[in-house]
N, C-alpha and C positions, 0 to 999 in steps of 0.2 A: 504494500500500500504506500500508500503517500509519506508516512514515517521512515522506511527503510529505501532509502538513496542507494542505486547500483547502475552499473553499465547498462541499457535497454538490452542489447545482442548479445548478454550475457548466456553461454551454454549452463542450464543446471539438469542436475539428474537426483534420484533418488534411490539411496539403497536402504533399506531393513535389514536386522536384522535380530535374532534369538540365538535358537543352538543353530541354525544354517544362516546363511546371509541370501541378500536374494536381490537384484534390480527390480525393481517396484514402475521407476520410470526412466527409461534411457538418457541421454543428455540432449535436451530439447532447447532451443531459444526460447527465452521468456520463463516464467514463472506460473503463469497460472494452471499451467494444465499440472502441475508439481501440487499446488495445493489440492485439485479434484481426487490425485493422488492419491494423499497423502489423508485426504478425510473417507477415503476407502479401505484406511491401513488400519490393521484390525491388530489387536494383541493375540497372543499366543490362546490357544483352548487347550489345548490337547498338550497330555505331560511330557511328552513323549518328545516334544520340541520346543521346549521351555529349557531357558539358558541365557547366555550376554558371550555372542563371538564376536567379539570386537575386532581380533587378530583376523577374522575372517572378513569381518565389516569394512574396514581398511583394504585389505587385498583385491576385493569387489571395485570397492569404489577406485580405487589408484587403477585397476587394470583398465576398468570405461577410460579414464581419463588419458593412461597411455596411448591405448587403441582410438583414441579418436585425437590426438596430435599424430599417429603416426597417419592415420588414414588423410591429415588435413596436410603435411608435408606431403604423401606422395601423389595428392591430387595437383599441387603447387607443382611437383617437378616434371609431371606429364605435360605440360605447359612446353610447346615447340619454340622452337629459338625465333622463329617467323611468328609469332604471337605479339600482339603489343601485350606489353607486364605490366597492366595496371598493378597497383595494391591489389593484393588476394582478398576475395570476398569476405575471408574471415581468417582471422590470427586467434591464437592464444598467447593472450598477453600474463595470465596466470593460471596457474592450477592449486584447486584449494578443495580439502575435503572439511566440510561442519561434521564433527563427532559427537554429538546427543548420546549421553549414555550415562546409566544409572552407575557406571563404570567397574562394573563387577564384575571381571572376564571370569567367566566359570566353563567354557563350552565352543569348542570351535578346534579346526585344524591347525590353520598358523598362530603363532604367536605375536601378538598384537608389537613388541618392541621390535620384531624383524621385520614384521609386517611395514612399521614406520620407517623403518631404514632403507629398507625396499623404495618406498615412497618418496623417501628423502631424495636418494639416487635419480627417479624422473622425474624430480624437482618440483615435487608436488610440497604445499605444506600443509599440514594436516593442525585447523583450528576446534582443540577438545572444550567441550560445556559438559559438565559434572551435572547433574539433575539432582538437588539436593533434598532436602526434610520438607517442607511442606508441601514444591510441588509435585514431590512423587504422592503424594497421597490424597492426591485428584485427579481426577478425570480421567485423560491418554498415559498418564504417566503413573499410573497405581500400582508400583510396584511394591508395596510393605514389605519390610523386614531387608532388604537390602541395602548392602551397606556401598560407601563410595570411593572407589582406591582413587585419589588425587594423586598418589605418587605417581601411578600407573600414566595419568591422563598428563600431567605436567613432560611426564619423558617421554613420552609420546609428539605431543606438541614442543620441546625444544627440540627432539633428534631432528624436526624436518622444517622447523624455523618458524613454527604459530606459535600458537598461544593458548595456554590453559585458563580458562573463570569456572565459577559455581554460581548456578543458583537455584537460592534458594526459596525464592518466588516466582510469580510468572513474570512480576515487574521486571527484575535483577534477568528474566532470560531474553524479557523481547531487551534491552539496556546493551545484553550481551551480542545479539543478533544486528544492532544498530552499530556498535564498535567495529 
């Protein structure tokens, strides 16, 4: 909305994740088809896929963002020499994963610090928001009884050059999401 200031032709995408991770929405221009999204994303039912693979969440997310600079370089270099070379319809000018997570890795293949190192290397950087005490216990975020490794999310977000916050309300996350 009008609060949160960003590129227009910015690419976003959306991953979920529990015990698996999952592309939810590919990497789209614009924003709004991410929230239709994202108010379709449903919490876990079944025990049987209940978990926080974050190490997996990351790997998901970092591989879109790979596979789609490499796909936008080699559309650039198929470009003949007999071609006028405008500017390419579209650059990345950054790679950024938002990490929403009650930060409990408990469940998943990779490990979330290799995961980020991974991530660091295609020079993505990876911005962690910790989901803390009150607004985990409302609404989308109802997670009770879980607790929040900050260490885990802080070295995650320096190995690849972001940034770690909490919060601890909805105020403190949309605050977090305007930063």
């Amino acid at each position: 909305g009008k609060d949160y200031k960003g590129r227009i032709g910015d690419m976003v995408g959306l991953v979920t994740y529990a015990r698996y991770a999952d592309t939810q929405c590919p990497l789209v221009r614009g924003n709004t088809i991410i929230t239709d999204f994202l108010k379709e994303t449903q919490l876990v039912n079944q025990r049987s896929e209940d978990g926080t693979a974050i190490g997996d969440g990351i790997t998901v997310a970092a591989a879109r963002l790979k596979k789609a600079e490499s796909q936008i370089l080699a559309d650039q270099a198929k470009m003949t020499s007999g071609e006028k070379k405008n500017d390419p319809e579209f650059t990345i000018k950054s790679k950024v994963i938002i990490l929403l997570t009650d930060g409990l890795n408990n469940a998943g293949q990779y490990d979330p610090l290799q995961a980020a190192k991974l991530a660091a290397q295609w020079g993505i950087k990876i911005y962690t928001i910790g989901i803390g005490s009150e607004v985990q216990q409302r609404g989308f975020f109802s997670m009770m009884g879980q607790s929040l490794d900050e260490r885990l999310l802080s070295r995650i977000a320096k190995e690849t050059g972001g940034f770690y916050a909490r919060a601890d309300n909805a105020e403190q996350l949309r605050q977090i999401y305007k930063k």
